[in-house]
C-alpha positions in Angstrom: 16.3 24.0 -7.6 14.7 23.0 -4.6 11.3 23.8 -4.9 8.6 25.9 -7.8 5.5 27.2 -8.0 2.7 29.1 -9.7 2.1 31.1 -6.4 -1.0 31.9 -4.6 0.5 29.3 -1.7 3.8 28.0 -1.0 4.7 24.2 -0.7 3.9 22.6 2.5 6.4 20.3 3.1 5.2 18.7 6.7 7.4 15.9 8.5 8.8 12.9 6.8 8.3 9.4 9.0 11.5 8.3 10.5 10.7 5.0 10.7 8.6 2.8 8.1 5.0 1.8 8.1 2.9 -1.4 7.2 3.0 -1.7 2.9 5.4 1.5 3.0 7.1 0.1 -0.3 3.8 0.0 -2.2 2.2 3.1 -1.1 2.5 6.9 -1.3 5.4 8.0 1.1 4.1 10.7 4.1 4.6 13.5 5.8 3.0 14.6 8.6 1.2 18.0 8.7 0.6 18.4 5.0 -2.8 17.6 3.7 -4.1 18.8 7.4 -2.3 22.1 6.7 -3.8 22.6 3.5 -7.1 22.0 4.8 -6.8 24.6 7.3 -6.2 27.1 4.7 -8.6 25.8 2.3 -11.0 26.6 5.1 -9.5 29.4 6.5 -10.8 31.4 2.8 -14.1 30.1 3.8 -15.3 30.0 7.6 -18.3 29.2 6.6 -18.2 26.0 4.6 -17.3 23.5 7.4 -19.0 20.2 6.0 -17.1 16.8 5.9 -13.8 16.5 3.8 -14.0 13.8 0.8 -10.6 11.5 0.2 -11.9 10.0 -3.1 -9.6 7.3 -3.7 -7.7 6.2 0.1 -4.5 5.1 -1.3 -2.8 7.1 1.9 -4.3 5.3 5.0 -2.5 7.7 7.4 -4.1 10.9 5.3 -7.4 10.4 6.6 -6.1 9.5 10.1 -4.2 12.8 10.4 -6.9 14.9 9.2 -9.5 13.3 11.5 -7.0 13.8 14.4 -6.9 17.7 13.4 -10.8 17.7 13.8 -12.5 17.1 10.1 -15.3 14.9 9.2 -13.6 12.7 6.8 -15.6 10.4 4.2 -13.4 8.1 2.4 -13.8 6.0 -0.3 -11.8 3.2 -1.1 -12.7 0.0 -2.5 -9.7 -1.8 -2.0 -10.0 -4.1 1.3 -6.7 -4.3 2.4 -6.4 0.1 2.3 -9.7 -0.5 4.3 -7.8 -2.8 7.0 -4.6 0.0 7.5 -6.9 2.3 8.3 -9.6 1.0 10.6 -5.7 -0.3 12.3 -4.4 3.0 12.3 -7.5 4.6 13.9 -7.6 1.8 16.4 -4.3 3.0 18.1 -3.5 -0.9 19.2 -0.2 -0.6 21.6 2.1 -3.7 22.0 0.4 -5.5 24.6 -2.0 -6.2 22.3 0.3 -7.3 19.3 1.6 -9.9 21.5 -1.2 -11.6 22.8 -2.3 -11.8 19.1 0.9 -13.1 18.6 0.8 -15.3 21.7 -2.7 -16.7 20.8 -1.5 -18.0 17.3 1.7 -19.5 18.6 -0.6 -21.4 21.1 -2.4 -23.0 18.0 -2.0 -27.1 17.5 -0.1 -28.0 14.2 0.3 -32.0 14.3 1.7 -32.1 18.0 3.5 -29.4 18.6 2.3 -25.6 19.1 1.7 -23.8 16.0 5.0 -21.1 16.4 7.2 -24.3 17.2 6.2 -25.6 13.6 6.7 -22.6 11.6 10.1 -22.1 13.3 10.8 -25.6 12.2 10.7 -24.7 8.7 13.9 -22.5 9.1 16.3 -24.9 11.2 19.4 -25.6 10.2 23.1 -26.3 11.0 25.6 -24.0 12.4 28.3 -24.0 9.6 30.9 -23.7 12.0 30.3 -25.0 15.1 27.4 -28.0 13.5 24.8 -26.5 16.4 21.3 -26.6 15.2 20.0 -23.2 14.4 17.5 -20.9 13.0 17.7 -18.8 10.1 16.9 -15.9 9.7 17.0 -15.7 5.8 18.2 -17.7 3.3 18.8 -16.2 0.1 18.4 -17.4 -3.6 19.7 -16.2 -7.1 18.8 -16.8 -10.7 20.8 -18.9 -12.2 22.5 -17.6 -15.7 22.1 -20.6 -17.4 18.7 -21.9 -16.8 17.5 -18.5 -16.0 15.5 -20.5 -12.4 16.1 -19.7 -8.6 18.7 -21.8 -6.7 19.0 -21.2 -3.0 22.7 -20.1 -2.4 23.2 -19.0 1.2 21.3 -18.3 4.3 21.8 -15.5 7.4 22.1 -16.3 10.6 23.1 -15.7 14.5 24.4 -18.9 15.9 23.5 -18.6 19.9 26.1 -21.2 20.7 29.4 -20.0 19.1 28.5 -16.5 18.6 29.1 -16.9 14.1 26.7 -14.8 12.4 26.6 -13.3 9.0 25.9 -15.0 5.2 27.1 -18.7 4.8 26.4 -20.9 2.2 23.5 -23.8 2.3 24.4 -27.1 3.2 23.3 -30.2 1.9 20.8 -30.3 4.7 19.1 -27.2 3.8 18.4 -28.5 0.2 16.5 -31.7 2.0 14.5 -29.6 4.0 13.2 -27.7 1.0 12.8 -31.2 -0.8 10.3 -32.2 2.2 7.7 -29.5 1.7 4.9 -30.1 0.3 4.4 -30.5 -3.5 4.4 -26.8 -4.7 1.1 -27.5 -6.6 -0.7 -28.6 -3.8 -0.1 -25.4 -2.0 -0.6 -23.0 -4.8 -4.2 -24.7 -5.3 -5.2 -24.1 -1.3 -3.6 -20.6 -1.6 -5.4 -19.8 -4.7 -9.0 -21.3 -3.9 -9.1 -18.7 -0.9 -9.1 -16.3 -3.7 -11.0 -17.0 -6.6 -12.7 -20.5 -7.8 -11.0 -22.8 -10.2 -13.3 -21.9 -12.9 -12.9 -18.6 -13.0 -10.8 -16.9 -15.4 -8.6 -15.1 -13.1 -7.5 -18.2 -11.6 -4.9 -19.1 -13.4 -3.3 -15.7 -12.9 -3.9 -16.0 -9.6 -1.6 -18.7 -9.8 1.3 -17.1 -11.9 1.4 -14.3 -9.2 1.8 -16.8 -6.3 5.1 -17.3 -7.9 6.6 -14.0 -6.0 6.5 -16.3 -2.6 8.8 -19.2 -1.9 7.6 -22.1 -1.6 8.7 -22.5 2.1 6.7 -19.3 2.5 3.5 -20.3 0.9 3.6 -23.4 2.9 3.6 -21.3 6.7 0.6 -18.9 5.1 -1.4 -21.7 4.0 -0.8 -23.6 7.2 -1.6 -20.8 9.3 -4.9 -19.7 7.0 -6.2 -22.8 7.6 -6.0 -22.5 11.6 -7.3 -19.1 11.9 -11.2 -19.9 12.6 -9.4 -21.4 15.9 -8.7 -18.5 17.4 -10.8 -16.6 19.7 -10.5 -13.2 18.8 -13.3 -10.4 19.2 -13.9 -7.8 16.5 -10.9 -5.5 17.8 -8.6 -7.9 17.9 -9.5 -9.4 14.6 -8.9 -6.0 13.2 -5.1 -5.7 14.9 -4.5 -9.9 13.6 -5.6 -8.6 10.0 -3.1 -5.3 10.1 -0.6 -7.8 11.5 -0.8 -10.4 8.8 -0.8 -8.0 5.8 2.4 -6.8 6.6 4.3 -10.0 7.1 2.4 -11.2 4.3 4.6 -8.7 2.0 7.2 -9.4 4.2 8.1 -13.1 3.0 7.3 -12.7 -0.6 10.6 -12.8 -3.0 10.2 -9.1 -4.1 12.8 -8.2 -1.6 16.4 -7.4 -3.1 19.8 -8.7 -1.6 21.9 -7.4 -1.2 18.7 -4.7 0.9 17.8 -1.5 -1.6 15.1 1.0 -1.6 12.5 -0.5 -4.3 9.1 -0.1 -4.8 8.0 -3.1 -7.1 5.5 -2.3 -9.6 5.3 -5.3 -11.8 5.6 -8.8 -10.1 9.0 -9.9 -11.1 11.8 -11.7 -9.1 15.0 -9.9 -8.1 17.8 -11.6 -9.1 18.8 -12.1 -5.9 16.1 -12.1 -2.9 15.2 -12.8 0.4 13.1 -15.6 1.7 12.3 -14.2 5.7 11.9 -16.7 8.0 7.9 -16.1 8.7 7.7 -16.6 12.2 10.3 -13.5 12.5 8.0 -12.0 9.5 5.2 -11.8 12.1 7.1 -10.1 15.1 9.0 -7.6 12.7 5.3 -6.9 11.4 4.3 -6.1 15.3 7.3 -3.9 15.5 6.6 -1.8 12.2 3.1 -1.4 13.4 4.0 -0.4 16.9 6.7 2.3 15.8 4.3 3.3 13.4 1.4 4.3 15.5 4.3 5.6 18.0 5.7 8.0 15.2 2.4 9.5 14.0 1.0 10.1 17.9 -2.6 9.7 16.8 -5.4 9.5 19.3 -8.4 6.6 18.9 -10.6 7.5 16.0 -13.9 6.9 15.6 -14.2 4.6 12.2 -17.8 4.1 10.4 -19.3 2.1 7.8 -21.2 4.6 5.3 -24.0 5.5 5.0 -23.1 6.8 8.7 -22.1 10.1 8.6 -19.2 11.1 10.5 -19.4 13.4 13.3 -16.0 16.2 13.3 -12.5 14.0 13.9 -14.6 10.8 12.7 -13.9 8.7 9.5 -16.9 7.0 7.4 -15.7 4.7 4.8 -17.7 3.9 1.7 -16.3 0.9 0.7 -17.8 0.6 -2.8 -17.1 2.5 -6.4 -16.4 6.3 -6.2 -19.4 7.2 -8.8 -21.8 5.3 -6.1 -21.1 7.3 -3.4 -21.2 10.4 -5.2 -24.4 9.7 -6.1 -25.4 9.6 -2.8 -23.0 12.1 -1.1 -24.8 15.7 -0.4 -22.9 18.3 -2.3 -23.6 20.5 -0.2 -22.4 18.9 2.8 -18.7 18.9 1.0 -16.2 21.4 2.6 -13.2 19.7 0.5 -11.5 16.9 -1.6 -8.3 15.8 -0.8 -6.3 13.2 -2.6 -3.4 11.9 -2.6 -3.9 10.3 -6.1 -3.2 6.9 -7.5 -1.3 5.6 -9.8 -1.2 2.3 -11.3 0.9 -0.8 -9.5 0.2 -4.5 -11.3 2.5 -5.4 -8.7 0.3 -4.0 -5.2 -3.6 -4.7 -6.8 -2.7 -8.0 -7.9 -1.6 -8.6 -4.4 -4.0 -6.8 -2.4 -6.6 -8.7 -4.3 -4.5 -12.4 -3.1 -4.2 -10.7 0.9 -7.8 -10.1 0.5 -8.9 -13.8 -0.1 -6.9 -15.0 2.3 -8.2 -12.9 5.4 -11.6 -12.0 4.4 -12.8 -14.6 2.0 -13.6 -14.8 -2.2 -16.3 -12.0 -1.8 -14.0 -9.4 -0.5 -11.4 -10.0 -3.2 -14.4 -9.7 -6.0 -13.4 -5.8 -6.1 -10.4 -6.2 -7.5 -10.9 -9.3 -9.4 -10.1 -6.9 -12.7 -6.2 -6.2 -11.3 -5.8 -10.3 -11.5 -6.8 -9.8 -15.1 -4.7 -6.7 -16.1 -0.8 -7.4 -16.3 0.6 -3.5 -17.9 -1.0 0.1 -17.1 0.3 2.4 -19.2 0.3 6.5 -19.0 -2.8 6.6 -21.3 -4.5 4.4 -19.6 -3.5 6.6 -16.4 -5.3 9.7 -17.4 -7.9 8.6 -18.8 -9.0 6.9 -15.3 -8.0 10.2 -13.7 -10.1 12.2 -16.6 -13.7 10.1 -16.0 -13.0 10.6 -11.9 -12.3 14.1 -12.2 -15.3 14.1 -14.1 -17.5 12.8 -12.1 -16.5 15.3 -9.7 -17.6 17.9 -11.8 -21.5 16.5 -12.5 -22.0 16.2 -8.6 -20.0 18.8 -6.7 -21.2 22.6 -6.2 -18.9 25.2 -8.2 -16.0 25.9 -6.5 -15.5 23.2 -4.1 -11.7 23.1 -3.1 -10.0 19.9 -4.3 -6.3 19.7 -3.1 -4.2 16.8 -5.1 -1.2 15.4 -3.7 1.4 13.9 -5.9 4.1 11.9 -4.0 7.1 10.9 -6.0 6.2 12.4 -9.1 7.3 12.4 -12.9 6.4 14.1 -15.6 4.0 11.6 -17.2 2.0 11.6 -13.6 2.0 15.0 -13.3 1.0 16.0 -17.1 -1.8 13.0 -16.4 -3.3 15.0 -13.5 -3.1 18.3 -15.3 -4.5 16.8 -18.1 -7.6 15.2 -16.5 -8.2 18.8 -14.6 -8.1 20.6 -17.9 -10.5 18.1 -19.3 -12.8 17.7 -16.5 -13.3 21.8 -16.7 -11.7 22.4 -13.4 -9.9 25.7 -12.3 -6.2 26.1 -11.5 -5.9 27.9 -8.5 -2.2 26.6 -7.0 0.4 24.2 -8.5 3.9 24.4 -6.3 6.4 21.6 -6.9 9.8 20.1 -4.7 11.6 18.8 -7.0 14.5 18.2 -4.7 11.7 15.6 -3.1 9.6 14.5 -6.4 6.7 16.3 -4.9 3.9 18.0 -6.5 0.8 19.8 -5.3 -2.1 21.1 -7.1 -5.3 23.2 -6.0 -8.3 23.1 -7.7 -12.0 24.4 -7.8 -14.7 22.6 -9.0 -15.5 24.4 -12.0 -18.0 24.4 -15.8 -15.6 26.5 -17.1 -12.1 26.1 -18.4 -9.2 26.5 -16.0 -7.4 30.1 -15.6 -4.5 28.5 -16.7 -4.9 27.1 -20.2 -3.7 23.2 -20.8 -0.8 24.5 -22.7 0.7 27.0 -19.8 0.3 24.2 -17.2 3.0 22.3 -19.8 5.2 25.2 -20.6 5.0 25.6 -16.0 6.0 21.6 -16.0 8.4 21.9 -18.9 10.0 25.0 -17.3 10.3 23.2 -14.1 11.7 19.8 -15.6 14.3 21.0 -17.6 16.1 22.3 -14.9 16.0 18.8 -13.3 15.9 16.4 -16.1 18.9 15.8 -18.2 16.8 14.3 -21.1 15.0 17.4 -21.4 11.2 16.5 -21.0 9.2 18.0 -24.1 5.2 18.4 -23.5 5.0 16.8 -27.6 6.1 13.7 -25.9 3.4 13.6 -23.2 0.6 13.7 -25.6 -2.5 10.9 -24.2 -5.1 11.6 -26.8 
């Protein structure tokens, strides 16, 4: 079954992205062309209502891009700082050029006596196993060990330049000594963690546990490299392109990378039992690269990006960068032409991060936001809908009746989508569209803002799922099961 729907409108599907894009593994994947199609038909029912479009949560950097490229006024909120960064990146259109004189400017950066990229490079030298040339590695790669249940580094990849032998060898004796050189691990969990969160805080000491997903090699080139940043001259543009740049290779050398190389998308911060550890300095150009075919792919124009309270003006972005239920306070209903959402759901593994990267570009304040993710270690289905239910709600205490609100659910199962349908039914809202692709774990619903129940009672929208995931689902989904109350 390739695709379902309760039909009023069938299932946009848009473009998938060929290539990947900065954090792909963590957020919602995206296809071109879909939320701004919807829009234009959301507005197409009602050419008069063209106010700004509201994207409630901004887990989907490129969502609000693409819609203010197709010419809507898009407010979004999102209190999570480094969503915040991909966007204001995104809208800034950066080409290469200016990657690489980012890139020059922090490889021209004094470590000791020798330039900054010359040091981190250092960190991954080695031997040639065959021919005994010195080298640099690209990778090295450790596995738990059955017995003692810890990492030991087993192998490493590389391309020796001067007798052409590349592939996976195993470590020498002089790998193990450089490792022994670094710095106490301690030491460098303590700087990485008191960019984050003070020692007295109660958050620090998970602060600390999560630092476990990087090397220690790793942790060692971030720390040394956080503590020269104030010594670049950079103006506000260009410390907006470093910040993109650094949050990518920042997931890019921690451990949650499988070897042998699989499609994951971590949710809880636990080691594979094998992993990679990326050489950083190459963490840092493959970031540029990912950024560049990135902005390449989506063909975006320069987008004007605000801080809220300033509105935007039609294909601008204002970002609220504070609670949801603050800026609907604020936000005049009747300005609203739509909501459009891709909608959340819970990831330890991303937040718990996110609220780490945040320290360590922006400083303690900017990571206060998400001090609660540091706190939390499970999120469980319940605790799912009922974050969705009080949003939805809120929705429903500020918006005018039958404001369009257009959900999209990326890689779906049935406990995310009963959550959503749940939250609807209890926030009052009305069911106008719900169209599923199975063959693609996509879902999308159509809402009005609505007092009054939804035309399609709670139980019908479960009979619809259960109809659907039967014929999909070998362990034939029952709606008893997905009970949250």
């Amino acid at each position: 079954m390739a695709g379902a729907s309760s039909p009023t409108l069938s299932f946009l599907s848009g473009i998938p992205l060929q290539s990947s894009f900065p954090l792909a593994r963590f957020l919602p994947p995206y296809d071109r062309h879909t939320a701004s199609a919807h829009v234009e038909y959301i507005l197409s029912q009602n050419v008069a209502n063209k106010g700004y479009v509201l994207d409630p949560f901004g887990v989907s950097p490129l969502t609000p891009i693409e819609l203010a490229n197709t010419g809507s006024a898009v407010i979004v909120c999102c209190n999570n700082p480094i969503l915040r960064s991909l966007i204001r990146v995104y809208a800034l259109c950066p080409q290469i050029n200016e990657f690489q004189t980012i890139l020059a400017a922090i490889s021209a950066l004094k470590k000791i006596n020798s330039r900054l990229e010359s040091f981190l490079r250092s960190l991954y030298f080695s031997t040639c196993n065959l021919c005994f040339s010195d080298i640099e590695v690209n990778a090295f790669i450790w596995e738990r060990d059955s017995t003692s249940g810890l990492h030991q580094l087993v192998s490493k990849l590389y391309h020796c330049p001067h007798c052409g032998n590349q592939g996976q060898f195993p470590i020498t004796s002089q790998d193990q000594q450089q490792i022994q050189r670094l710095p106490p691990r301690s030491i460098l969990e303590a700087q990485a963690t008191s960019k984050v969160i003070g020692k007295d805080d109660l958050a620090y000491s998970p602060v600390i546990d999560a630092l476990s997903v990087y090397p220690a090699r790793s942790l060692y080139a971030i720390v040394t490299l956080l503590n020269k940043l104030d010594e670049l001259s950079l103006d506000h543009r260009q410390q907006q392109i470093l910040i993109g740049l650094l949050i990518e290779a920042f997931d890019l050398t921690n451990a949650l990378w499988d070897y042998p190389p699989k499609r994951h998308r971590p949710k809880q911060l636990s080691l594979p039992t094998q992993f990679f550890e990326v050489n950083f300095w190459q963490a840092l150009e493959k970031s540029k690269d990912i950024w560049v075919n990135s902005i390449a792919e989506i063909g975006s124009s320069p987008t004007m990006v605000s801080e809220y309270p300033k509105l935007p003006h039609a294909g601008e972005i204002s970002i609220f960068s504070g609670r949801l239920r603050e800026l609907l306070s604020q936000l005049p209903k009747e300005d609203l032409s739509a909501i459009v959402a891709t909608l959340p759901r819970a990831n330890q593994a991303f937040w718990t991060l996110c609220a780490i990267w945040s320290g360590w570009l922006e400083g303690r304040e900017k990571a206060k936001p998400l001090r609660s993710a540091l706190l939390r270690k499970r999120y469980d289905w319940d605790w799912h809908c009922r974050a969705l239910t009080a949003t939805f709600q809120e929705f429903s205490h500020h918006f005018s009746e039958n404001t369009p609100f257009l959900a999209l659910i990326e890689e779906y199962e049935v406990n995310f989508l009963n959550s959503a349908l749940t939250a609807g039914d209890q926030a009052g809202f009305r069911l106008e569209n719900l169209t599923l692709r199975t063959d693609q774990s996509r879902a999308q619903i159509r809402w009005r803002i609505s007092s009054k129940a939804s035309t399609m009672p709670l139980d019908a929208q479960r009979q619809l799922l259960s109809k659907l995931e039967t014929q999909i689902d070998p362990l034939k989904y029952q709606s008893s099961q997905l009970s949250l109350w």
